[in-house]
C-alpha positions in Angstrom: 210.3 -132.6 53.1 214.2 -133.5 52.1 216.0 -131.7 54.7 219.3 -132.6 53.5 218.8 -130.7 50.5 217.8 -127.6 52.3 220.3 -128.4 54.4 223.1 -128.8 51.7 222.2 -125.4 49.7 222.8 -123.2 53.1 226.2 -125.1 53.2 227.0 -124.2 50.3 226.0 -120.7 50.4 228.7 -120.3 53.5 231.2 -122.4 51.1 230.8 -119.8 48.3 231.2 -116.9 50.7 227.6 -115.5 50.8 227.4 -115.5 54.9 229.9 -117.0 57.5 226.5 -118.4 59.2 223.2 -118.7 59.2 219.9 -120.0 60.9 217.1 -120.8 59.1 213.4 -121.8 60.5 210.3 -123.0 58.5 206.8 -123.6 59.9 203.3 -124.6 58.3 200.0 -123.7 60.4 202.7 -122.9 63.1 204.1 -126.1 63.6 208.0 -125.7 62.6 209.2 -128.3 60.4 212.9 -127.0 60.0 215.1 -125.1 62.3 218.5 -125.6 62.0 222.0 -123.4 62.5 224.6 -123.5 60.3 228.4 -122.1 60.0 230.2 -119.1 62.0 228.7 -116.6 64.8 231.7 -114.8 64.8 234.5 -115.7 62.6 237.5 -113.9 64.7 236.5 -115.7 68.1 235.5 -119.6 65.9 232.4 -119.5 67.7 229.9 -122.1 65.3 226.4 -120.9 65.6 223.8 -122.3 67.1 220.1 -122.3 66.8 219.1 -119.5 69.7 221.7 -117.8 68.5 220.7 -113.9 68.6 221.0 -111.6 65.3 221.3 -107.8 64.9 218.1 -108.1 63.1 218.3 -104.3 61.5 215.3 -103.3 59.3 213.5 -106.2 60.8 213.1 -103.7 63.1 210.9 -101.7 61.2 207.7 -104.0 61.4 208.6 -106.4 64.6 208.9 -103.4 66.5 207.7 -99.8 65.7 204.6 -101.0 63.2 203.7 -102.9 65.9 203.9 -100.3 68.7 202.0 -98.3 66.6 199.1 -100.5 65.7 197.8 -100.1 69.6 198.7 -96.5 69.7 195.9 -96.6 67.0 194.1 -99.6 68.8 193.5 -97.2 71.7 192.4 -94.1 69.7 196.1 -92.7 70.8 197.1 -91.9 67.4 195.4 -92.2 64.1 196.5 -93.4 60.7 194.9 -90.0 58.7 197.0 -87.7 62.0 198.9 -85.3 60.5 202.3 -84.9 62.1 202.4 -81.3 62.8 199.2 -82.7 65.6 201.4 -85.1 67.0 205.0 -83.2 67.5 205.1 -79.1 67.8 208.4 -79.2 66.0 207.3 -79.9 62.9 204.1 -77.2 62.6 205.5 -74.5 60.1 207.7 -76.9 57.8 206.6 -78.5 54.4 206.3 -82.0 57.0 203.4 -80.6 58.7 200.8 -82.3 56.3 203.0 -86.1 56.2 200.8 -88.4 58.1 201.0 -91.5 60.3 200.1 -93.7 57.5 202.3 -92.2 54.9 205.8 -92.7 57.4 204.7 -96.4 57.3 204.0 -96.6 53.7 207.4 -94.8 52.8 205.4 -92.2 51.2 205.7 -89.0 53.3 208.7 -87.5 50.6 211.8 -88.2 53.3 214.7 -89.4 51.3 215.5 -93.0 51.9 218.6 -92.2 54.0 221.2 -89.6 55.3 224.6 -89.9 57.5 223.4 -88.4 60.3 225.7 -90.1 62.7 229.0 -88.4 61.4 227.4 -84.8 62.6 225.5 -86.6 65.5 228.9 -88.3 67.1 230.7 -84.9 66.9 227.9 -83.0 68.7 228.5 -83.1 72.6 224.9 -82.3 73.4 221.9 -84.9 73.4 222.5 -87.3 70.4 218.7 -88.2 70.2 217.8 -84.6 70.5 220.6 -83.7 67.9 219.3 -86.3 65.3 216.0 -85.5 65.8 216.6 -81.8 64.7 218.6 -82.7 61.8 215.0 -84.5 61.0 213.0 -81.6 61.6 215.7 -79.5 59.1 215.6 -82.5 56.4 214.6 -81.2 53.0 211.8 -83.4 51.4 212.8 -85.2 48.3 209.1 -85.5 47.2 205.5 -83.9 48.0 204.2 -86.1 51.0 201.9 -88.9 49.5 203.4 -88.5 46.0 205.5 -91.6 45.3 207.0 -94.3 47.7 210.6 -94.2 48.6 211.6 -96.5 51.5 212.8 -94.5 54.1 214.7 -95.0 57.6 213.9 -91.5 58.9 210.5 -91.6 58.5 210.8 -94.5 61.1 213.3 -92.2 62.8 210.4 -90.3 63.1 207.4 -93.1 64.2 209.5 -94.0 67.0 209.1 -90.3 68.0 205.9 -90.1 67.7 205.5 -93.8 70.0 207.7 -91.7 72.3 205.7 -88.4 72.3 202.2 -90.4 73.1 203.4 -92.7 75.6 206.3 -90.9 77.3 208.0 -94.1 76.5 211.1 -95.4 74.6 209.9 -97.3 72.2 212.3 -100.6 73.4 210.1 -100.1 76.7 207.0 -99.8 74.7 207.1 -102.3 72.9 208.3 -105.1 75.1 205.3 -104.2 78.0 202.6 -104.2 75.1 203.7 -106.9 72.6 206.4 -109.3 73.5 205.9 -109.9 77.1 202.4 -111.0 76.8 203.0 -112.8 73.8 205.6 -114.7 76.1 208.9 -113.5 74.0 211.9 -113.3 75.8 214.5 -113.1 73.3 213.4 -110.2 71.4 215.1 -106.9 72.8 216.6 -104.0 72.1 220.4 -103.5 73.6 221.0 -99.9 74.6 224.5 -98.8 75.0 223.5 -98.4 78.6 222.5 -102.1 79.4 224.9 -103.8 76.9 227.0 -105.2 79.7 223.8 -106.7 81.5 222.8 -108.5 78.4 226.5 -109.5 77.2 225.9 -111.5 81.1 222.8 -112.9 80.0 223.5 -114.3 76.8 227.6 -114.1 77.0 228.5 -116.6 73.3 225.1 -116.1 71.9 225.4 -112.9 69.9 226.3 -113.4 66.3 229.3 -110.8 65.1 228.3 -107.9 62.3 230.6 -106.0 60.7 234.2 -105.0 61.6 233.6 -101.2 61.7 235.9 -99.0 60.3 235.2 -96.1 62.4 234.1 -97.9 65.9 237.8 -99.8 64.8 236.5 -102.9 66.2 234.4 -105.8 65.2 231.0 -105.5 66.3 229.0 -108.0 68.8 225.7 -106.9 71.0 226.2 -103.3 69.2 223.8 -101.8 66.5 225.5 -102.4 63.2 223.7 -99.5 61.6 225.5 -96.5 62.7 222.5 -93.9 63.4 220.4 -96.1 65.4 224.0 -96.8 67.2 225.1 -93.1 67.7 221.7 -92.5 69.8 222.5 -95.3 71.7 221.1 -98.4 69.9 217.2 -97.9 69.9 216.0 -96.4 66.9 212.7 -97.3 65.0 214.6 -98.2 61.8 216.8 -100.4 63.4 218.2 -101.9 66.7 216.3 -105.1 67.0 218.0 -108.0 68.4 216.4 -111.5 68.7 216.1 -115.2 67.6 214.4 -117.1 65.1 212.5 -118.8 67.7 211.1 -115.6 68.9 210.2 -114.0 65.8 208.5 -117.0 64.9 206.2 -116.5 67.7 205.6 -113.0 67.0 204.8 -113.9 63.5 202.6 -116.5 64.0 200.5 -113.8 66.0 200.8 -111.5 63.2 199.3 -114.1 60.9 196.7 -115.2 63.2 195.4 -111.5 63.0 195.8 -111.3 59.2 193.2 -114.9 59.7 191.0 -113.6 61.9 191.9 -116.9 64.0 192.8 -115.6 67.9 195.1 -113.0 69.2 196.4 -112.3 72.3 197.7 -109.1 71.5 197.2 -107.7 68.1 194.2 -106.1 66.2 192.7 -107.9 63.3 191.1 -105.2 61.6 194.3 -103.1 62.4 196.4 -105.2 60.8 194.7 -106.2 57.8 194.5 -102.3 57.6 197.9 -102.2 58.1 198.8 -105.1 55.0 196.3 -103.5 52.5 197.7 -102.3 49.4 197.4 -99.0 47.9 198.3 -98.1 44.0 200.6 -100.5 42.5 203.3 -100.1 45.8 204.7 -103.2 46.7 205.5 -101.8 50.4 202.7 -101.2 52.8 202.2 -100.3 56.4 205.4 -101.7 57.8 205.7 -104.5 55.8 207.0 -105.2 52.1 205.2 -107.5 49.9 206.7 -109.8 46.9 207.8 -107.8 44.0 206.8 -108.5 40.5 210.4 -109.5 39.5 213.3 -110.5 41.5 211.7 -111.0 44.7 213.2 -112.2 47.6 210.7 -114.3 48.9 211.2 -116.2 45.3 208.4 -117.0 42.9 205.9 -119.1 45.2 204.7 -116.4 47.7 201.5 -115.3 47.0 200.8 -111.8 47.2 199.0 -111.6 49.9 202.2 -112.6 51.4 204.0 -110.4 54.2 207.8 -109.9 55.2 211.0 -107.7 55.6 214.4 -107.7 54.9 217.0 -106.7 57.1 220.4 -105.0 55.8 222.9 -107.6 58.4 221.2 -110.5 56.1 218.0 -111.4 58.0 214.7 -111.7 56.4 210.9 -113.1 57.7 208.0 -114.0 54.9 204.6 -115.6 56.0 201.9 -116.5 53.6 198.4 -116.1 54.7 197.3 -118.5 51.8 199.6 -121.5 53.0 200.0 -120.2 56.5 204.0 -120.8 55.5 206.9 -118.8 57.9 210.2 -118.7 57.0 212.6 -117.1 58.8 216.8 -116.8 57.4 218.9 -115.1 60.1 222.6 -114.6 58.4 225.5 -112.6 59.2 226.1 -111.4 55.9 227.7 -108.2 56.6 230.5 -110.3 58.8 233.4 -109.2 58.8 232.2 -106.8 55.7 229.5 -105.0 54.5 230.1 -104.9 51.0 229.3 -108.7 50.8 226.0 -108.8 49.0 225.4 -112.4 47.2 222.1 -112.9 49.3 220.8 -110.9 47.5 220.4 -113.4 44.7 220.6 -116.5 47.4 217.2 -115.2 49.0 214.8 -115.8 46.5 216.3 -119.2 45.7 216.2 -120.2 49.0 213.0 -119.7 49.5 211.7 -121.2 46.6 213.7 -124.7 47.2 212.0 -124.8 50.3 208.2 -124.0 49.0 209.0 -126.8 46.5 209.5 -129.3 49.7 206.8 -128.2 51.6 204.0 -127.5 49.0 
């Protein structure tokens, strides 16, 4: 493996203005052959990054955390993939989202649109922001018949990480942590509430890599949810929220993996998961995870597509290949200081195929 020439084409990327920084790890069979940082944390302060550095991870959200909660809700006969949602939470018997089930939120089929500004009605509301949000969900006109077609959605996550809520009497940051990451030994994986943000800005102090300079917060944000509805409830959603290193999604994906391998787990369901990672019609999302698309993908062209990952919208991004047993794992701060920046989305794919050709 030439690591210069990895090496030299994230450079350049920061050169050409794609990301002010970036951290990118690489592992075969688990060991990690590559994990280097490179460029900016934060611009403004000229702090360089470094390699356990920890990213607003976003969407990445989406399947490290609330797929994952869910997948031993179901584990424990708590929940069930066919459960209608109208069983699960009262609020929603009566509406055209009674029939929507668990396994269409995760598929992005249950008709939600794929997004809506909730947080500039939430922020005005002096009430319960979570409780506020999660009527405006209960009100939300469906854009399509539950199960019709697949439109990625952040509310329907909005509403999974209600439903973890409603079953366990637990947040899902709380969830998650007691039933995934601390016996998997993860440490640096972690929501940060608006409550406890002081306590971790102690703990990790020049660690956490700068997102966007918000034009309504009117400050440049650091330890703070960069998307503004998982922010406005307080920074746990189950879209968004995740914060963490490579080093500890690496773990958590190598776990992932092992299940999809039937090689041992300490914490994660095999036939769950390979459930979970099963396609259905011609969708190139499934149960929490996306898959490589037919053209443009950004895993690049050497992913096979049996092949698992996410993207997340502050520039991170995670693919594993159960046919190579390949993970590689690009943290970026793309959206620093702006969020209109968006030439990863071309650098992705190419990326990722320089570094199959080195390692395959």
């Amino acid at each position: 493996m030439d690591r210069q020439i990895i090496s030299n084409s994230i450079e350049k990327a920061i050169i050409d203005g794609i990301f002010p920084g970036a951290v990118l790890l690489c592992s075969v069979n688990e060991k990690i052959i590559f994990h280097e940082s490179f460029g900016m944390a934060d611009i403004f302060e000229k702090r360089r990054m470094g390699k356990n550095y920890i990213f607003d991870l976003a969407s990445l959200t989406k399947p490290l955390a609330t797929t994952l909660a869910l997948s031993k809700l179901i584990e424990n006969n708590q929940i069930f993939l066919n459960q209608r949602l109208e069983s699960i939470i009262g609020e929603f018997k009566d509406t055209d989202k009674a029939d929507i089930t668990v396994d269409m939120l995760l598929r992005h089929t249950s008709g939600f649109p794929a997004y809506r500004e909730y947080y500039k009605k939430t922020v005005k509301n002096s009430g319960n922001p979570r409780q506020y949000l999660r009527r405006l969900l209960v009100n939300e006109p469906l854009e399509n018949r539950p199960g019709e077609c697949q439109v990625y959605s952040d509310l329907g996550f909005m509403i999974l990480s209600w439903i973890i809520e409603k079953v366990t009497c637990q947040r899902l940051d709380h969830f998650v942590s007691k039933q995934i990451y601390l016996p998997l030994e993860i440490n640096d994986l972690f929501f940060i509430d608006l409550d406890s943000k002081d306590k971790i800005f102690k703990k990790y102090q020049q660690k956490i890599v700068a997102t966007q300079q918000c034009p309504w917060r009117h400050k440049t944000l650091v330890g703070e949810a960069d998307d503004d509805n998982a922010w406005v409830v307080g920074g746990v959603e189950g879209h968004a929220g995740l914060f963490g290193n490579a080093y500890s999604i690496h773990k958590l994906c190598c776990e992932i993996l092992n299940a999809l391998l039937d090689k041992p787990t300490k914490v994660l369901s095999h036939d769950i998961i390979k459930t979970f990672v099963q396609k259905q019609k011609s969708y190139d999302m499934v149960a929490g995870f996306d898959t490589p698309s037919q053209t443009d993908s950004s895993s690049g062209t050497c992913f096979s597509q049996s092949s698992i990952g996410h993207l997340g919208f502050t520039g991170t991004s995670f693919w594993m290949d159960p046919e190579t047993s390949v993970i590689i794992i690009l943290l970026t701060n793309r959206v620093h200081p702006l969020r209109s920046n968006d030439g990863i989305k071309k650098f992705r794919g190419q990326i990722h195929d320089l570094i199959c050709s080195q390692i395959m």
